[in-house]
C-alpha positions as CSV (number, residue, x, y, z in Angstrom):
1,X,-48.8,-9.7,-45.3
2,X,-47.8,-9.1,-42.1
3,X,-49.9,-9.8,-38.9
4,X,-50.8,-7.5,-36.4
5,X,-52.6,-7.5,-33.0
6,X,-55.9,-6.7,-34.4
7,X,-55.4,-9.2,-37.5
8,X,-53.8,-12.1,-38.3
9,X,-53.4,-11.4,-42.1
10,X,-53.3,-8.1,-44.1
11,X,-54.6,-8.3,-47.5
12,X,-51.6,-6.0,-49.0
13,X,-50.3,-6.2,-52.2
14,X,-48.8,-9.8,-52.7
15,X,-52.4,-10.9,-52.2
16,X,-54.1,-8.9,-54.8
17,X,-54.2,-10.0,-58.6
18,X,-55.5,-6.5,-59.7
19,X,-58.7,-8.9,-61.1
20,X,-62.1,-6.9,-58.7
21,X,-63.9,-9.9,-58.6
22,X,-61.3,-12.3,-58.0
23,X,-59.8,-9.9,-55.2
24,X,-63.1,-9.3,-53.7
25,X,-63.3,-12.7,-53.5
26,X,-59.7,-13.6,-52.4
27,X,-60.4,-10.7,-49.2
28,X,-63.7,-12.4,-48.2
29,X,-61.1,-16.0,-47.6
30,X,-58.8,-13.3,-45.6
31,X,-61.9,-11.9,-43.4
32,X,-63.0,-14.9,-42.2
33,X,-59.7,-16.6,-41.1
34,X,-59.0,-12.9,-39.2
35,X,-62.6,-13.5,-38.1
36,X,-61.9,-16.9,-37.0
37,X,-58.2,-15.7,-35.7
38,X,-60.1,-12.9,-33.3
39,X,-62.8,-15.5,-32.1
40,X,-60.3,-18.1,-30.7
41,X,-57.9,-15.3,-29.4
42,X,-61.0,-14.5,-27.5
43,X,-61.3,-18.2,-26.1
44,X,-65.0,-18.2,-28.3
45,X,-63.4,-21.8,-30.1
46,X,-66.8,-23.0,-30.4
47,X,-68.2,-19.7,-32.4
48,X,-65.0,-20.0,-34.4
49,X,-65.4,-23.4,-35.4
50,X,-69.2,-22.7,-36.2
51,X,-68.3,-19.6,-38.9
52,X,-65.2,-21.7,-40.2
53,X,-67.2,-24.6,-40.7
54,X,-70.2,-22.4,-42.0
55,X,-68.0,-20.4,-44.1
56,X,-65.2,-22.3,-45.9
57,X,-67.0,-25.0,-48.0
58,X,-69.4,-22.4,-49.8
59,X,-66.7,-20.6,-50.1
60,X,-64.3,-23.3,-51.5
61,X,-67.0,-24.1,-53.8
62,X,-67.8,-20.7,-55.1
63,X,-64.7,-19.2,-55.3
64,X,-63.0,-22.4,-57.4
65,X,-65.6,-22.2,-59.8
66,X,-65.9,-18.7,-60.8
67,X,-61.8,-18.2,-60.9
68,X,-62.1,-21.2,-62.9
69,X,-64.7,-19.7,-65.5
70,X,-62.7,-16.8,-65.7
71,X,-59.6,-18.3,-66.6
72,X,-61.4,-20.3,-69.2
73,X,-63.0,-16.9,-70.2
74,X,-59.4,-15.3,-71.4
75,X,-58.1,-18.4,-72.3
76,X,-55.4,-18.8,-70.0
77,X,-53.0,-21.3,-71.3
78,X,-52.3,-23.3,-68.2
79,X,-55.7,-23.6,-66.9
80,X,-55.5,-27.4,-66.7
81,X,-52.5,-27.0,-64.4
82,X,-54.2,-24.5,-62.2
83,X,-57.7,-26.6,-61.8
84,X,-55.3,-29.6,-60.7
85,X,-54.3,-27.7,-57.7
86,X,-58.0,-26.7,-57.0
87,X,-58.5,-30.3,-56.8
88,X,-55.9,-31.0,-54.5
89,X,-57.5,-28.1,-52.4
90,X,-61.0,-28.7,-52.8
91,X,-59.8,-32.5,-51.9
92,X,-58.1,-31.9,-48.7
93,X,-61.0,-29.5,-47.6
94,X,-63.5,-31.7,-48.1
95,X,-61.7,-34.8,-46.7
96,X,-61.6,-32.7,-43.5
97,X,-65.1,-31.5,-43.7
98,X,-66.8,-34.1,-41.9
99,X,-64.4,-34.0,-39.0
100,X,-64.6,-30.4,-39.0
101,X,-68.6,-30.9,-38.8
102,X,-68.2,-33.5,-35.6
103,X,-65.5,-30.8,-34.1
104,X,-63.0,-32.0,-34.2
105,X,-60.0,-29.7,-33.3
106,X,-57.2,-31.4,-35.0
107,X,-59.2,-31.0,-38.3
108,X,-60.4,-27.7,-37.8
109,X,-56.6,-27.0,-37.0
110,X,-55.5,-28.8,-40.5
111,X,-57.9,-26.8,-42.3
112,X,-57.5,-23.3,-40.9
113,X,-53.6,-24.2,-41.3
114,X,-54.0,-25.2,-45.0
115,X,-56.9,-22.3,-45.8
116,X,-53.7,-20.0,-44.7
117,X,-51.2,-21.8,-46.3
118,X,-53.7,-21.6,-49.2
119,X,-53.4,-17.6,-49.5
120,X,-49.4,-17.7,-49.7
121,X,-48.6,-20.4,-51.7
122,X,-51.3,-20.3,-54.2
123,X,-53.1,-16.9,-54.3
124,X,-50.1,-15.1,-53.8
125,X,-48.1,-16.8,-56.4
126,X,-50.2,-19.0,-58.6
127,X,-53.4,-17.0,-59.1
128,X,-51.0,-13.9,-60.0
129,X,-49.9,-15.7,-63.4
130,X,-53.3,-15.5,-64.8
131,X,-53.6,-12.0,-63.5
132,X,-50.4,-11.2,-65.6
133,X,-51.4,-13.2,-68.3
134,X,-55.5,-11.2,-68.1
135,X,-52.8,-7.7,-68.1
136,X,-50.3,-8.6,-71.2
137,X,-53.2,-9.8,-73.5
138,X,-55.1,-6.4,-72.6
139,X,-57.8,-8.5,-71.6
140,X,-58.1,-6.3,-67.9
């Protein structure tokens, strides 16, 4: 996942669980902090607030829930663990949201920094567990 001029993440391999609908899903986070990445590098901060603040809370929302249904789908042993840090995500995302909404730049700067933070610490690592879990008990 290194960044480029054009972008500031690569989906590449340490991103992707192998799962379609869960990668699908995990790109969609990745194309729209490169989106909002190539709208401030273009001095449009305004526009990039607007699609951050349009974008992130559905996606928050939708995302969650349907990796969440999935994991209870195969019966993934440490679901309970996994939906804690969620929690913690959805939390800190929706704590900021209504700063984000008044535009505030110091929240729209803790929430970009913690959506990214998001795709290394948990989608790269975490979410892969269930992935190998989904693989070993043939259920993908």
């Amino acid at each position: 996942m290194k960044g480029n001029d054009d972008v500031l993440i690569e989906f590449g391999d340490d991103l992707l669980t192998h799962i379609e609908e869960m990668d699908k899903q995990h790109m969609r986070l990745v194309a729209l902090l490169n989106n909002v990445y190539e709208l401030l590098k273009e001095g449009k901060r305004e526009e990039a607030l607007e699609l951050f603040k349009k974008e992130l809370l559905s996606y928050v929302e939708h995302h969650l829930s349907e990796e969440e249904r999935f994991m209870e789908k195969i019966g993934y042993p440490e679901l309970d663990k996994h939906k804690k840090t969620h929690d913690t995500f959805r939390r800190e995302i929706y704590n900021l949201g209504p700063y984000i909404e008044s535009g505030d730049p110091k929240a729209f700067r803790q929430a970009l920094s913690y959506a990214w933070g998001w795709l290394y610490t948990h989608i790269a690592k975490t979410d892969k567990k269930y992935a190998i879990y989904a693989k070993e008990k043939g259920l993908i």
